[in-house]
C-alpha positions as CSV (number, residue, x, y, z in Angstrom):
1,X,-13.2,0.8,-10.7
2,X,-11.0,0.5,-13.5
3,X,-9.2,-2.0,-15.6
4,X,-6.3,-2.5,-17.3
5,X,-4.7,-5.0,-19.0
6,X,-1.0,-6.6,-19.7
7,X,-0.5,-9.0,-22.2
8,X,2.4,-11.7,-22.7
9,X,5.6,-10.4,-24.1
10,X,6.5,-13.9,-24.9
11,X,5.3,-17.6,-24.1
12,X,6.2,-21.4,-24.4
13,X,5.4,-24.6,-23.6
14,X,8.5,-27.4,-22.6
15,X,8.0,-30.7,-22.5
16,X,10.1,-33.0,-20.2
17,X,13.2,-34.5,-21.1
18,X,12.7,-33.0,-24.5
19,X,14.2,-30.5,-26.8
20,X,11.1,-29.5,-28.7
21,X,10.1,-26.2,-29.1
22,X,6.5,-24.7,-29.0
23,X,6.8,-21.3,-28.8
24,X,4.3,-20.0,-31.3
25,X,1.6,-22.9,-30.6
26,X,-1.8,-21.3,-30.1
27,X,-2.5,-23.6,-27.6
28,X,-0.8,-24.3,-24.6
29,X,-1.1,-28.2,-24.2
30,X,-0.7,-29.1,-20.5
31,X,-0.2,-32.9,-20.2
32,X,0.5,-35.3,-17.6
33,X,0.5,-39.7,-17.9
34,X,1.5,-42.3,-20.1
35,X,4.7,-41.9,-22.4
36,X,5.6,-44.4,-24.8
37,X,9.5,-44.7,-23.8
38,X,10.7,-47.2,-20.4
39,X,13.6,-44.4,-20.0
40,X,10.9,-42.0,-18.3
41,X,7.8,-43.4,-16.9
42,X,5.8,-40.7,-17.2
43,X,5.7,-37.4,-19.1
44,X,4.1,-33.8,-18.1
45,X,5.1,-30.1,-20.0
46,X,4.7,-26.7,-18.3
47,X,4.0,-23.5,-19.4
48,X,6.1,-20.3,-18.9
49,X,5.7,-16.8,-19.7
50,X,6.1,-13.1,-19.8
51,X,4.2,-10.2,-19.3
52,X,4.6,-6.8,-21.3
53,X,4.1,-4.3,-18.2
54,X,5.0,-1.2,-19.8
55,X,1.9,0.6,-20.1
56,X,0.8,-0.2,-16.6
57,X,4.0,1.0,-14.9
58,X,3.3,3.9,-17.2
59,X,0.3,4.8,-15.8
60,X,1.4,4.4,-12.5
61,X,4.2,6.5,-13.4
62,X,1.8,9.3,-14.3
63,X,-0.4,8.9,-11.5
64,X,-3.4,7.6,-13.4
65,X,-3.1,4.3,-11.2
66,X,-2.3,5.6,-7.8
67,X,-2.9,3.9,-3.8
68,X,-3.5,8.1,-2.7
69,X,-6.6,7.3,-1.9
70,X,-7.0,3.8,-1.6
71,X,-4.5,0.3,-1.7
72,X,-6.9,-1.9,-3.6
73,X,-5.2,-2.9,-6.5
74,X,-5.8,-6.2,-7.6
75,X,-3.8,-8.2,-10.5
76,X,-5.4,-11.8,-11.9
77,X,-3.9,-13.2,-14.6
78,X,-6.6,-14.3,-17.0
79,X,-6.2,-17.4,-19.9
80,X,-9.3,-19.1,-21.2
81,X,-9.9,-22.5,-21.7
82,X,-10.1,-23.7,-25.0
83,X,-13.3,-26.4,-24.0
84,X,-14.8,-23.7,-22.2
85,X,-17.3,-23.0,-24.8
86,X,-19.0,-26.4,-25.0
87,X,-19.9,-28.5,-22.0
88,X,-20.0,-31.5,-24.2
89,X,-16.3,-31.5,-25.0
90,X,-16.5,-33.4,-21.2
91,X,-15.0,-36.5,-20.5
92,X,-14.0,-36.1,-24.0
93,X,-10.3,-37.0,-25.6
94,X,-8.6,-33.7,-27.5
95,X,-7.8,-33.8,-31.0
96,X,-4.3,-35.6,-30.2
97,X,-6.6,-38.7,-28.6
98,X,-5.2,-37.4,-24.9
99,X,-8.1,-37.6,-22.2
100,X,-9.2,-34.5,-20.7
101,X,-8.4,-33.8,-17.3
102,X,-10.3,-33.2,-14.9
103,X,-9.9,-33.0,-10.3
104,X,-6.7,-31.4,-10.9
105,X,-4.5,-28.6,-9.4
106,X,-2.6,-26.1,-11.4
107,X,0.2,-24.0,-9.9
108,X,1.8,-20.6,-10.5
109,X,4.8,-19.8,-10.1
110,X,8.0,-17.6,-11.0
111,X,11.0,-18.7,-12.6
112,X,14.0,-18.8,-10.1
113,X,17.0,-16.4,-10.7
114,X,19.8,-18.8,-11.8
115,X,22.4,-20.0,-9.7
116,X,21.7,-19.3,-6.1
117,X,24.8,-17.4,-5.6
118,X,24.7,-15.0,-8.1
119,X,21.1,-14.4,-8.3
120,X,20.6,-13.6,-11.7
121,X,17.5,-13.7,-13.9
122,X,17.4,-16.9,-16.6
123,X,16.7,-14.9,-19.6
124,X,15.1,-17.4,-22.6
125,X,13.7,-16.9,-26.0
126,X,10.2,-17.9,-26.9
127,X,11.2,-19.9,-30.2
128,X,9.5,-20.3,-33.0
129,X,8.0,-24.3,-32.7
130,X,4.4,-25.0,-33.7
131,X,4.2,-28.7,-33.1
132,X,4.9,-31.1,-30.3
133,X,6.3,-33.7,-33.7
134,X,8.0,-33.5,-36.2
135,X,5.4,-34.6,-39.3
136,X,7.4,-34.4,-42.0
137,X,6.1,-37.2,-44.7
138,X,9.0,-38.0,-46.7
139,X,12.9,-37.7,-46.4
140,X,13.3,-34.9,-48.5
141,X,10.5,-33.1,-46.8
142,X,11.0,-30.4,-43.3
143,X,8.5,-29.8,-41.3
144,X,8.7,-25.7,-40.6
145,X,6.3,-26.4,-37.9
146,X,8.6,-28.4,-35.7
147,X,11.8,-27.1,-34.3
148,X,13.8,-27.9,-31.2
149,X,15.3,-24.7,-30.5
150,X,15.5,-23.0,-27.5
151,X,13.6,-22.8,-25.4
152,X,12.8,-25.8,-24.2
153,X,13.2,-28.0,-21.4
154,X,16.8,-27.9,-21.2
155,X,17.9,-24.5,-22.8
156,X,16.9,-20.8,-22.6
157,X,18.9,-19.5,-25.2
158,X,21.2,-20.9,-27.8
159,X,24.5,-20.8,-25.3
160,X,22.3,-20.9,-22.1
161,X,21.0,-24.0,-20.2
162,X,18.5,-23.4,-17.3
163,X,19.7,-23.9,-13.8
164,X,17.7,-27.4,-13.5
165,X,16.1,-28.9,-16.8
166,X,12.7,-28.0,-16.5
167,X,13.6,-24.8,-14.2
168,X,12.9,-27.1,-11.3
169,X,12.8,-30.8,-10.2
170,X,10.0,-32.1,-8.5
171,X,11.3,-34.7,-6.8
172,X,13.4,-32.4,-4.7
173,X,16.6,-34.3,-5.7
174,X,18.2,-31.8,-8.3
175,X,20.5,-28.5,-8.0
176,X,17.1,-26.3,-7.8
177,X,13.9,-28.3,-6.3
178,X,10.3,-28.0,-6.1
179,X,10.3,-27.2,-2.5
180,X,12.8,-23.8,-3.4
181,X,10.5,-22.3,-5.9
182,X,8.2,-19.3,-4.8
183,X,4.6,-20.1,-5.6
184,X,2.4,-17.3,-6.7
185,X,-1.0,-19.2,-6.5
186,X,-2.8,-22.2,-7.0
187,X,-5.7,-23.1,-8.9
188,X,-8.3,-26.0,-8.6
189,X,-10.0,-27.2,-11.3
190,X,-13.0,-29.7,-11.0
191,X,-14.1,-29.9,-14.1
192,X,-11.4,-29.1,-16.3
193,X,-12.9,-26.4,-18.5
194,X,-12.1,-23.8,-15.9
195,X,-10.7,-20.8,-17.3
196,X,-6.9,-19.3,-15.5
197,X,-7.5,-16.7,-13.0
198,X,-4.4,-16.8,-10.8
199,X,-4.6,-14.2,-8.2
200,X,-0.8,-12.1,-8.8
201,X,-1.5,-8.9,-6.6
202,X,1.3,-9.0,-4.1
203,X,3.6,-10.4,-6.8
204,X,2.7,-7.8,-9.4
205,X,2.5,-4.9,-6.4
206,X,6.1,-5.8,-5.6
207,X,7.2,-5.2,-8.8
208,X,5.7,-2.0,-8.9
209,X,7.1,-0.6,-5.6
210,X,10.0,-1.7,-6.1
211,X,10.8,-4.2,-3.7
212,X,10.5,-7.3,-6.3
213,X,13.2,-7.2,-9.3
214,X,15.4,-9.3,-12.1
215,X,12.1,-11.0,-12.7
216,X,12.3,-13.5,-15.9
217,X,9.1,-14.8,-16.2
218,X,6.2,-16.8,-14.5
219,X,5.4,-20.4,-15.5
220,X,2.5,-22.9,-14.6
221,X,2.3,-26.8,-14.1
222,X,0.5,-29.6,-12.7
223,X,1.3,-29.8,-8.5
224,X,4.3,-32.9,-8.3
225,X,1.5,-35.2,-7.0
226,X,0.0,-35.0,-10.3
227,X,3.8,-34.7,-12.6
228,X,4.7,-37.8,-10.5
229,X,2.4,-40.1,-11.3
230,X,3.7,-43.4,-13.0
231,X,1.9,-46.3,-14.5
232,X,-1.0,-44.9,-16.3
233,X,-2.3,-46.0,-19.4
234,X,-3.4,-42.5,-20.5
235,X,-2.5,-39.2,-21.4
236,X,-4.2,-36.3,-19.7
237,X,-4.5,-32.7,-20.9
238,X,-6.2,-29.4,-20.7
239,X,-5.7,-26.7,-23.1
240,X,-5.3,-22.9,-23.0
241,X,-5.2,-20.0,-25.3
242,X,-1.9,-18.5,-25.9
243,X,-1.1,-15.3,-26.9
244,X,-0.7,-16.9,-30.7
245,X,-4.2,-17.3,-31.2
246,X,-6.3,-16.0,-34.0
247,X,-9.3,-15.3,-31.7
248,X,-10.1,-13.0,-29.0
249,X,-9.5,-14.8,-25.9
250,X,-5.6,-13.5,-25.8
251,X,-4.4,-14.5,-22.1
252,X,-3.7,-11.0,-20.4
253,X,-3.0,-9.6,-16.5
254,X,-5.8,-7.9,-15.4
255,X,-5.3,-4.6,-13.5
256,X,-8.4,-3.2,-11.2
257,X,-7.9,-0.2,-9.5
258,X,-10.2,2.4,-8.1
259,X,-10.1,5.8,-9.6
260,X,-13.9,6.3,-9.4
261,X,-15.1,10.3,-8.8
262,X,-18.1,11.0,-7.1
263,X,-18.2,14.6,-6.5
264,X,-21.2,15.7,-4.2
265,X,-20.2,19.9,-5.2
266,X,-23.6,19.7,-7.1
267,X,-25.7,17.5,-4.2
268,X,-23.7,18.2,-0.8
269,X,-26.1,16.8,1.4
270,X,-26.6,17.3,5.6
271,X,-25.7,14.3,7.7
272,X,-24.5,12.5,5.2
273,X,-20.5,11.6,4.4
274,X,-19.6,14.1,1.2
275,X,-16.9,14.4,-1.3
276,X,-14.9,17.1,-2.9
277,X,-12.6,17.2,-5.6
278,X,-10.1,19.7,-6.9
279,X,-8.9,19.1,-11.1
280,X,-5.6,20.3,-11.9
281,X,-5.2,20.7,-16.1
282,X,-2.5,22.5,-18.2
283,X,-3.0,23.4,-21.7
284,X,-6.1,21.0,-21.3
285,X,-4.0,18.0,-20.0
286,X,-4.3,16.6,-16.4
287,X,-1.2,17.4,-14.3
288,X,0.0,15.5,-10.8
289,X,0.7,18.2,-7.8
290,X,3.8,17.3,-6.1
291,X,1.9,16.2,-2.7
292,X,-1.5,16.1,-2.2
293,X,-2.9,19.9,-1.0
294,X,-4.5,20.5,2.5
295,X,-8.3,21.6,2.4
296,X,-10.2,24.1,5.1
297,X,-14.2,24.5,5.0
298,X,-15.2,27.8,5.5
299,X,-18.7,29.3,6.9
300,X,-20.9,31.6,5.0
301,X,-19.0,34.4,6.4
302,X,-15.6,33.3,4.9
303,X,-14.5,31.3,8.8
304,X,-12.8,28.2,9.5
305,X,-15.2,25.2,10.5
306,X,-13.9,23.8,13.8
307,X,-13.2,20.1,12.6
308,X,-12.9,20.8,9.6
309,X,-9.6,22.7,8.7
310,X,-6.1,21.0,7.7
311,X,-7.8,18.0,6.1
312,X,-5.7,15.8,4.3
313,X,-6.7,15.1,0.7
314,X,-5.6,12.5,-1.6
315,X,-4.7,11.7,-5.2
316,X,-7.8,9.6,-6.6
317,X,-6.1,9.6,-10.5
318,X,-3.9,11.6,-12.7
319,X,-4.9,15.6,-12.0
320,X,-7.3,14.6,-9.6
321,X,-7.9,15.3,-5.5
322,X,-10.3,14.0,-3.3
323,X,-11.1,15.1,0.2
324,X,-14.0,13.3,2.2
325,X,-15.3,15.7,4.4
326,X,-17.5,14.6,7.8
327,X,-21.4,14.8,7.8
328,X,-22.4,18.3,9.0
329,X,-25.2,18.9,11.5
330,X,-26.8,21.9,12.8
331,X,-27.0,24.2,10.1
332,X,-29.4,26.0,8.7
333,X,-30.1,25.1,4.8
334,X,-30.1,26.2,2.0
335,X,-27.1,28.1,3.3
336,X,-22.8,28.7,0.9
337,X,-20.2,27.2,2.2
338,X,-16.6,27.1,0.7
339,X,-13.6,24.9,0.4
340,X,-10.0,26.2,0.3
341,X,-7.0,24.2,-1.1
342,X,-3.5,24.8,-0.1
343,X,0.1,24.2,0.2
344,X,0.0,23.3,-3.3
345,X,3.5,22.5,-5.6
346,X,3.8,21.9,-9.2
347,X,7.6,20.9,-10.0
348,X,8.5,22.6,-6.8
349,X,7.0,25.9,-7.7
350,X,4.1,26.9,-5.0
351,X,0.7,27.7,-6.4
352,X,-1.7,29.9,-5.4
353,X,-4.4,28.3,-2.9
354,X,-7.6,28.0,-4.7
355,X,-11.1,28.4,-2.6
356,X,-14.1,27.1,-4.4
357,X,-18.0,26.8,-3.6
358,X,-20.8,24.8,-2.6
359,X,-24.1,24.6,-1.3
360,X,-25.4,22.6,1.9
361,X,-28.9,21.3,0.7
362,X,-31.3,19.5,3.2
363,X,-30.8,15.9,3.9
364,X,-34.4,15.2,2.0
365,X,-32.7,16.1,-1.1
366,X,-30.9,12.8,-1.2
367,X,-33.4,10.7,1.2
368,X,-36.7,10.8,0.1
369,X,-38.8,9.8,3.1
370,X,-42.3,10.1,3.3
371,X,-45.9,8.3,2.8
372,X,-45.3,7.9,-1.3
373,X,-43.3,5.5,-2.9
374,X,-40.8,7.0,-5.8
375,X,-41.8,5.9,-9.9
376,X,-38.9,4.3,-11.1
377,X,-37.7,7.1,-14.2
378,X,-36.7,5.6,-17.9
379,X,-33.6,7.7,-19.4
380,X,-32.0,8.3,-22.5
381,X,-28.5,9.0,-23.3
382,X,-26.3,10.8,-25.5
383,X,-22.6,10.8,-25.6
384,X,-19.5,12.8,-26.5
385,X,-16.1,12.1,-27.3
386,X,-16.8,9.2,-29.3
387,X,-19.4,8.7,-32.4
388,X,-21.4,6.1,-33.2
389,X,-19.8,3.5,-35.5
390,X,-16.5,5.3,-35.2
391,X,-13.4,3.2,-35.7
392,X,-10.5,4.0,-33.2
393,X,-7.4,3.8,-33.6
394,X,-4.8,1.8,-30.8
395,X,-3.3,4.3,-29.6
396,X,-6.6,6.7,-28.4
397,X,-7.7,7.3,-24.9
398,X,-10.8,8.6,-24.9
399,X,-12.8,10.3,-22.3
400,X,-16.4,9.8,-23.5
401,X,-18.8,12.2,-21.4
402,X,-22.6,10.6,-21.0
403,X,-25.6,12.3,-20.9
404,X,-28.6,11.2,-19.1
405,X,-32.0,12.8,-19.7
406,X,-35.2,12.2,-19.2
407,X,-36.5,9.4,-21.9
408,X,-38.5,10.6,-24.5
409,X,-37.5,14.1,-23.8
410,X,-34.2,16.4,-26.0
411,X,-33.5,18.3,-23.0
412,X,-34.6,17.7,-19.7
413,X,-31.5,16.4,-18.2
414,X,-31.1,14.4,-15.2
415,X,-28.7,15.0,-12.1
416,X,-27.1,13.0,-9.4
417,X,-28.2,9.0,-11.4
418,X,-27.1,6.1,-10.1
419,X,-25.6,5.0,-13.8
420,X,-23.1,2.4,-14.8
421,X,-21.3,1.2,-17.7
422,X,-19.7,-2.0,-19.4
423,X,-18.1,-3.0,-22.1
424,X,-17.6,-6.0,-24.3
425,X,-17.0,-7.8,-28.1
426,X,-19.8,-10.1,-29.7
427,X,-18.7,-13.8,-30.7
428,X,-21.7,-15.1,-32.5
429,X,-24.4,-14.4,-30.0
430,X,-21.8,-14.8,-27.1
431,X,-20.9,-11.5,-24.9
432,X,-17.3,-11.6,-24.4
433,X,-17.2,-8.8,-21.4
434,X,-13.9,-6.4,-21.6
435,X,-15.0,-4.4,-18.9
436,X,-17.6,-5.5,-16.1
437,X,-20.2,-3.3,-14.6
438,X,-18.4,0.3,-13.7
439,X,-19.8,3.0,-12.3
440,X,-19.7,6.2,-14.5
441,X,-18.0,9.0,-13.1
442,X,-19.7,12.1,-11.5
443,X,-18.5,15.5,-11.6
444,X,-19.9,18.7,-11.0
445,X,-20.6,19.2,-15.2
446,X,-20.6,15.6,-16.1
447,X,-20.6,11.7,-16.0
448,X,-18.1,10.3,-18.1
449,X,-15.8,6.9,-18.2
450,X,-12.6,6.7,-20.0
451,X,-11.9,4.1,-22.4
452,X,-7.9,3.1,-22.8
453,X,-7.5,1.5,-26.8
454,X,-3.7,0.7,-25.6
455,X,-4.6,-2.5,-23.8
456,X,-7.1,-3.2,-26.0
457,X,-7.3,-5.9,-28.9
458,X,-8.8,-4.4,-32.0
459,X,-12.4,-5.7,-32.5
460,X,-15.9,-4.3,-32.5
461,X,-16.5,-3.0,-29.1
462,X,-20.1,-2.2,-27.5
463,X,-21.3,-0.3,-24.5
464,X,-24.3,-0.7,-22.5
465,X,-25.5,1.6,-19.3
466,X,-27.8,0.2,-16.5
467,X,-29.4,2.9,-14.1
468,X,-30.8,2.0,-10.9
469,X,-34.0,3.7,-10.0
470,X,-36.8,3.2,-7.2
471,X,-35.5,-0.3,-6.6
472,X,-35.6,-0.9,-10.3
473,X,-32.4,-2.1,-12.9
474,X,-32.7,-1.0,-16.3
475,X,-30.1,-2.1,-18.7
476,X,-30.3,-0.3,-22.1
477,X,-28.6,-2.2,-24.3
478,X,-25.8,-1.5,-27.3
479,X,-26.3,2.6,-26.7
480,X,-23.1,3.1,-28.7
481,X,-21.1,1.0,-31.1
482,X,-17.1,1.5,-32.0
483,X,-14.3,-0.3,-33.9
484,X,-10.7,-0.7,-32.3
485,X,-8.6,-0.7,-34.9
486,X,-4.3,-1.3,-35.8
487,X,-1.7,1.5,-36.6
488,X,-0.1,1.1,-39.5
């Protein structure tokens, strides 16, 4: 599985019945309760956004992210909490003396297409507002932090106005109510230093197929219940990183999708499920077939396996083909067996079919069964592609190949490991994790993983591998060390 991520194009945070503007806050303050004016009761702001999808419906574009070979594409959108870090910041008040809140549910949800008749999208402007008042200390004095601009709760732009102030009324009375919006998800938080992680896959999924368009933006509030409530003598809050902050925790979309190779050419095994995969390059760059080919297994003596002819392959990532082929029985091993690729198009030109080679080995050379119990092995690694201490630049992808050897040996060299990667950034002594535990790829010459720097904020990046072995997890720590780095 792999990961990428979308971050916002543009964010802000209205406040009801209010023309403030807090575009460029770093903090998204949501608050609900007590407001000091008899005109409204209460008070509440939401938060609305963007995201910058580009790259990903790039890479579907290209095929990199492809549902050929499986539909499990998942999208959560990610923001962390800004108490997260310190459980003692409980039951606390925030730096503006508003209580924490906590028992509360957040919603997702998108921003309607303006006037119902016409159904077009509400474009609005982030702004460029920093604080929720105006703190100027004298007369002459402006406050370049304060601004009511648009947005805000009543405008999108400067000769724009949304539908409903606020985008929607919660009390179902207005021109666009609560009970017309689409919600995306909801989110419960107990404690209230829960991080976001709104599940957006059949929201996100639309929009890539197709079937989902004129899409302005996404925004998330407190459920009515909570917006509603009158005649408290506090105000409640919880914070959350926007994408103006000065640290790491930069809210994103987070795209998983499974372009994981595992090619058995090396270790095709009797009685056991095997895969086989055919890689398309030109000039050294991956290139998409127009459909995915048709495979046949052949016999030693160059014959078509009953079963196992006109098998449908699929398109596991860009340049890449994967057909799953059944468990064989009743052979005779060690014994060549071959597999043919056809009806193959590149931009509508035919291609030659291609047969390739393998070799059915006994199913005791994956399953060790007997009266001894297996040693657990130590490994060492080397890599390629990308150096130690190497800074990167933003706009790399790198395909960094991995290889596993026997430890405390230069060349003994290990096949068919079950070896995984992650990666992540140091805060102090904290782990931030950037990508979670991912198996490394497996072809017939290689492991590798590829590391994207285009979703990536620059930073200090580390990797570590674990191996499983005899029952046994070994994690070697910080094998290789790297800086992301800007373009300038």
């Amino acid at each position: 599985m792999s990961i990428n991520k979308s971050y916002f194009s543009k964010n802000n945070t209205i406040t009801s019945n209010s023309f403030v503007n807090t575009g460029r806050n770093p903090v998204t303050e949501l608050f609900f309760g007590r407001v000091s004016t008899s005109q409204y009761p209460n008070g509440y702001s939401r938060f609305i956004f963007d995201l910058d999808m580009d790259l990903l419906m790039f890479k579907v574009y290209d095929g990199t992210i492809t549902t050929g070979c499986t539909d499990n594409i998942t999208h959560t959108l990610n923001m962390t909490n800004t108490s997260t870090f310190d459980l003692d910041l409980l039951n606390t008040r925030t730096s503006q003396l508003r209580l924490r809140s906590t028992s509360f549910d957040l919603i997702l949800f998108r921003i309607p297409n303006t006037n119902i008749q016409s159904y077009l999208p509400q474009v609005w402007d982030e702004g460029v507002g920093y604080d929720f008042a105006d703190l100027k200390y004298t007369i002459s004095e402006s406050d370049k932090n304060y601004s009511v601009r648009p947005s805000n709760w009543f405008e999108t732009t400067t000769i724009g106005v949304w539908t409903e102030p606020g985008i929607y009324n919660n009390k179902n009375n207005g021109v666009f109510n609560y009970n017309d919006l689409t919600i995306v998800d909801t989110q419960h938080f107990e404690f209230g230093n829960e991080n976001v992680n709104f599940d957006m896959t059949n929201e996100i999924n639309s929009i890539l197929d197709g079937s989902l368009t004129n899409v302005s933006g996404w925004g998330i509030a407190y459920k009515p219940q909570v917006e509603n409530l009158t005649g408290l003598t506090d105000t409640y809050e919880v914070q959350f990183f926007t994408r103006h902050t000065q640290t790491f925790y930069e809210p994103y979309l987070e795209t998983t999708y499974d372009d994981l190779i595992q090619d058995d050419r090396n270790n095709f095994s009797m009685n056991k499920v095997n895969k086989l995969y055919l890689y398309l390059f030109d000039e050294g760059r991956p290139v998409n077939l127009d459909t995915p080919p048709t495979v046949d297994i052949m016999n030693y003596d160059d014959e078509p396996i009953a079963g196992l002819t006109g098998l449908t392959s699929c398109q596991r990532t860009k340049g890449v083909y994967e057909v799953t082929i059944p468990p064989f029985a009743g052979y005779s091993t060690v014994c060549s067996f071959s597999d043919k690729w056809y009806n193959m198009k590149l931009n509508n030109t035919p291609i030659p079919e291609v047969t390739n080679e393998f070799v059915l080995y006994p199913f005791s050379s994956s399953v060790q069964i007997g009266t001894n119990s297996v040693e657990p092995e130590l490994y060492g690694f080397d890599f390629y592609g990308l150096k130690q201490d190497e800074k990167i630049l933003s706009t790399d992808v790198r395909r960094v190949g991995v290889i596993i050897k026997q430890a405390y040996t230069t060349n003994k060299l290990l096949p068919n490991v079950d070896a995984s990667y992650r990666v992540y950034v140091k805060e102090g002594q904290t782990e931030v994790q950037v990508q979670d535990w991912t198996k490394l790829n497996r072809t017939p010459n290689d492991y590798y993983f590829v590391f994207d720097t285009r979703d990536k904020i620059p930073n200090e990046y580390f990797v570590d591998i674990k191996v499983e072995s005899s029952g046994e997890i070994n994690t070697y720590k910080r094998q290789i060390k790297f800086q992301v780095v800007n373009v300038k």
